[in-house]
C-alpha positions as a printed Julia matrix, in Angstrom:
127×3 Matrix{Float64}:
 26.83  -74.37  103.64
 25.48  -76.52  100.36
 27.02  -79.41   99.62
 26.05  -83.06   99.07
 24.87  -83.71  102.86
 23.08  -80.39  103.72
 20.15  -78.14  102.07
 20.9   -74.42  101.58
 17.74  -73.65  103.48
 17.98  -71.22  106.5
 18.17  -73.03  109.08
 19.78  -75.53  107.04
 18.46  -79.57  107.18
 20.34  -82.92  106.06
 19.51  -84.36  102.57
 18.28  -87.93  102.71
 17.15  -89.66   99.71
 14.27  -91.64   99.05
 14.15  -95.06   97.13
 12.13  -94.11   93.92
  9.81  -97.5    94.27
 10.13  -98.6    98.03
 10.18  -94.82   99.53
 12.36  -96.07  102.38
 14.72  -93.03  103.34
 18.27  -93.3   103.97
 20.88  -90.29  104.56
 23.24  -89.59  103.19
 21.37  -89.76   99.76
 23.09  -92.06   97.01
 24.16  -90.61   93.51
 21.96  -93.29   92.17
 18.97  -92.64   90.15
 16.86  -95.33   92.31
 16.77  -91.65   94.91
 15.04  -88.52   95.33
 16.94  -85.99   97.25
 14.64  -85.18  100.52
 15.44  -82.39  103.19
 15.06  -84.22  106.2
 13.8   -82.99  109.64
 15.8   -81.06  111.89
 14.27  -82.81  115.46
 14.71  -86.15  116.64
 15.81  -88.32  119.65
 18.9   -90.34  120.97
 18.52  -93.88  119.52
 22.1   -94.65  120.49
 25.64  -93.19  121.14
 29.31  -93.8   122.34
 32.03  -91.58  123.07
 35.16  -91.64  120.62
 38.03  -91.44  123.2
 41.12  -91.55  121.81
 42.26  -90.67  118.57
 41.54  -92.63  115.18
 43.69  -93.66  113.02
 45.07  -91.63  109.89
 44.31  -91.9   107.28
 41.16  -91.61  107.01
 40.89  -89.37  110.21
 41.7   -86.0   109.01
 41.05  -84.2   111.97
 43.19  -81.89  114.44
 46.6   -83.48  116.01
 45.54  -82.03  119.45
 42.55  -84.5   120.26
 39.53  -84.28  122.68
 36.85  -86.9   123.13
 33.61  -86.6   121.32
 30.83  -88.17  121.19
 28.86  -89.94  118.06
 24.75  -90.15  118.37
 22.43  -92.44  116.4
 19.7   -89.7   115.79
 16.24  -91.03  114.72
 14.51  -88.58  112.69
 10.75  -89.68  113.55
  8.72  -91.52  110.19
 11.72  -90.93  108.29
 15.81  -93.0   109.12
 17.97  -93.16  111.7
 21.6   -91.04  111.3
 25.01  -90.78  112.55
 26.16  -87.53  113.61
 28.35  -85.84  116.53
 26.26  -85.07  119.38
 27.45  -82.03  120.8
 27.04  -78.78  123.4
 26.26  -81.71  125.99
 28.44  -83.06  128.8
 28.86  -86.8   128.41
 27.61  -87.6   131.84
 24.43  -85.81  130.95
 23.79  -87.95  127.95
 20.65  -90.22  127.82
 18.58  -92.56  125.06
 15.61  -90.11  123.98
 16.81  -86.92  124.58
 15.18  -84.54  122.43
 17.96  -83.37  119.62
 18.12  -80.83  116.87
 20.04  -80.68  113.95
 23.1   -77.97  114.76
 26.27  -78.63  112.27
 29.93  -78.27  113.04
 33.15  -77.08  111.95
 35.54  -80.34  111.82
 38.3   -79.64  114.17
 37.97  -75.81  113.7
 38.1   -75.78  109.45
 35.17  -74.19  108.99
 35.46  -75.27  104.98
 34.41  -79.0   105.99
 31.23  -79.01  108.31
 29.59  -82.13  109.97
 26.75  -83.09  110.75
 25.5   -82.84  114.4
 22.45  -83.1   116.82
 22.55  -80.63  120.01
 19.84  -80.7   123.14
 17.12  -78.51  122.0
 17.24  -77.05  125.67
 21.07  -76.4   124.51
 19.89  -74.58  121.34
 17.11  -72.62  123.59
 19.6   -71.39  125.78
């Protein structure tokens, strides 16, 4: 699954990168020398989120023509950054700030050549 936004470790983690004098992390990691490429950690909790309900505009969205709500999560990866990823495998009335999350990536719109990044419920992932 290795490309600029995920490791090829098994089970596989987001790249950050970390600022080369300040070590503050940010994701995804710059092509800029000023960064280190860091795995970052899999577990976090709901910071934030919204739910995308209609369909965005093209371009840039590049997704399927047959659209379904979905829902985008603020993910704070404890002691390291906060990301942007889909939250999924969770009905959207069952959604709250600080649920426990995991890193689970996803096909975008069923291509399984471009994967996203994406938190689940680690009760989901359990199950």
């Amino acid at each position: 699954m290795h490309n600029s936004l995920f490791t090829d470790d098994d089970p596989v983690r987001l790249i950050g990168g970390r600022h080369r004098e300040s070590g503050r992390i940010v994701f995804p990691c710059p092509a800029d020398a000023a960064y280190e490429a860091v795995p970052l950690g899999r577990k976090g909790q709901l910071w934030s989120y919204t739910v995308q309900r209609f369909r965005p505009k093209s371009p840039p969205y590049a997704g399927p023509e047959a659209f379904e709500p979905w829902a985008i999560a603020y993910v704070e990866l404890p002691g390291e950054v906060i990301v942007e990823a889909w939250l999924t495998d969770v009905a959207f009335e069952d959604i709250h700030i600080g649920m426990e999350l995991e890193l689970s990536p996803q096909p975008l719109g069923g291509n399984s050549s471009l994967i996203v990044p994406a938190f689940a419920p680690v009760k989901a992932l359990a199950a």
